[in-house]
C-alpha positions in Angstrom: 79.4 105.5 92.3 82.3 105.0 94.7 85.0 103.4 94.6 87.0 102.6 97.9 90.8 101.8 98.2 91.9 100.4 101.9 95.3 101.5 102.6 97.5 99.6 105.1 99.8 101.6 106.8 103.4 99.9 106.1 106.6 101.2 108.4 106.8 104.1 106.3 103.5 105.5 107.1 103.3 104.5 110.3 106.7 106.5 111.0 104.8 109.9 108.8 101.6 109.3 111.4 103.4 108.7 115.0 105.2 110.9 117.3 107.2 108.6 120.2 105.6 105.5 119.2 102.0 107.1 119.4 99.6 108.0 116.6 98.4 111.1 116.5 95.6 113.0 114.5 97.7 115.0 112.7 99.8 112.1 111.5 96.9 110.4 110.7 96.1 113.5 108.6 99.6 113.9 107.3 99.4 110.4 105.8 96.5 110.2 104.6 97.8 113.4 102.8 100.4 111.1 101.5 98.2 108.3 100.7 95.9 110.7 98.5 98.1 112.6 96.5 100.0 109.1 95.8 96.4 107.9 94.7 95.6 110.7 92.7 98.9 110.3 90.7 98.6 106.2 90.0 94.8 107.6 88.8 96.3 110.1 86.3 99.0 107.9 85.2 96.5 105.2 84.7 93.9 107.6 81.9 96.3 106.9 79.1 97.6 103.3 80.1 97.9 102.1 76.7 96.8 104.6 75.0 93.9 103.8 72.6 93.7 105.5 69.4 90.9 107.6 70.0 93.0 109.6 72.6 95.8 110.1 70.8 94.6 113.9 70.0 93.3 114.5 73.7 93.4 118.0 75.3 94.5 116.3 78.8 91.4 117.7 80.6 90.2 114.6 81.8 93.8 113.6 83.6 94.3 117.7 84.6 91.0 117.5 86.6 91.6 114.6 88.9 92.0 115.9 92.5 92.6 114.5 95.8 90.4 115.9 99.3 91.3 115.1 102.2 88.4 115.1 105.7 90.0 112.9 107.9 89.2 110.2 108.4 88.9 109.7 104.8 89.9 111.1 101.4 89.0 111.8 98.6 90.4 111.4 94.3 88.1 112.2 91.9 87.2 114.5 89.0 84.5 117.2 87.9 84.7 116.0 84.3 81.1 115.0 83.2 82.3 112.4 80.9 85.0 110.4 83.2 82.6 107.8 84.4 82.1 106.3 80.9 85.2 106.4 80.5 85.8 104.6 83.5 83.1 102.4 83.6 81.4 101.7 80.4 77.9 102.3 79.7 75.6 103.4 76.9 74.5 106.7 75.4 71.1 107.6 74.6 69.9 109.9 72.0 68.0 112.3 73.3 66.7 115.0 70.1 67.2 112.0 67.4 67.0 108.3 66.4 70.9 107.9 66.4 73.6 110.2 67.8 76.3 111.1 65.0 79.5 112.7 65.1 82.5 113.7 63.0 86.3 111.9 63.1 89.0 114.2 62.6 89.1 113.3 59.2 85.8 114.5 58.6 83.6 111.5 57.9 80.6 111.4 59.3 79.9 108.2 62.4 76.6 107.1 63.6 
């Protein structure tokens, strides 16, 4: 799944990306450099918003993978984790050995 963010280039940017008034590629590049590692930063800040209980004893590999690429003319934030999109999105998880899946909490009750 992908999701897209359109990026309007405000004064700032536009100033980053042109050289005497005209835009050139590796302005363009330069802020969309900018633009990703911004992105990539709101996306890290944004694994923990709030918090939830069952993250409170998180190793931080989920936020630690997200990455930016950039192959103008695009970019690119994302992560390698297997389990960030249901984390993102939602979903369900299928057994695939057994009738139910079961884990353990950290206080060492069994779940299913």
């Amino acid at each position: 799944m992908e999701t897209r963010i359109d990026v309007k280039l405000s004064k700032r940017m536009n100033d980053w990306t042109s050289s005497g008034g005209k835009i050139t590629a590796q302005g363009v590049e330069k802020g969309l450099r900018m633009a990703a590692a911004f992105a990539e930063g709101e996306a890290k800040r944004q694994v923990y918003a709030g918090h939830p209980a069952h993250l409170e004893g998180d190793t931080g590999r989920l936020r630690q993978s997200i990455t930016h690429e950039v192959k103008p003319p695009r970019a690119y934030i994302g992560t390698n984790v297997i389990y960030a999109a249901i984390h993102e999105f939602g979903g369900v998880i299928v057994p695939v050995r057994a009738k139910m899946l079961a884990f353990r909490t950290k206080a060492g009750d069994w779940v299913r």
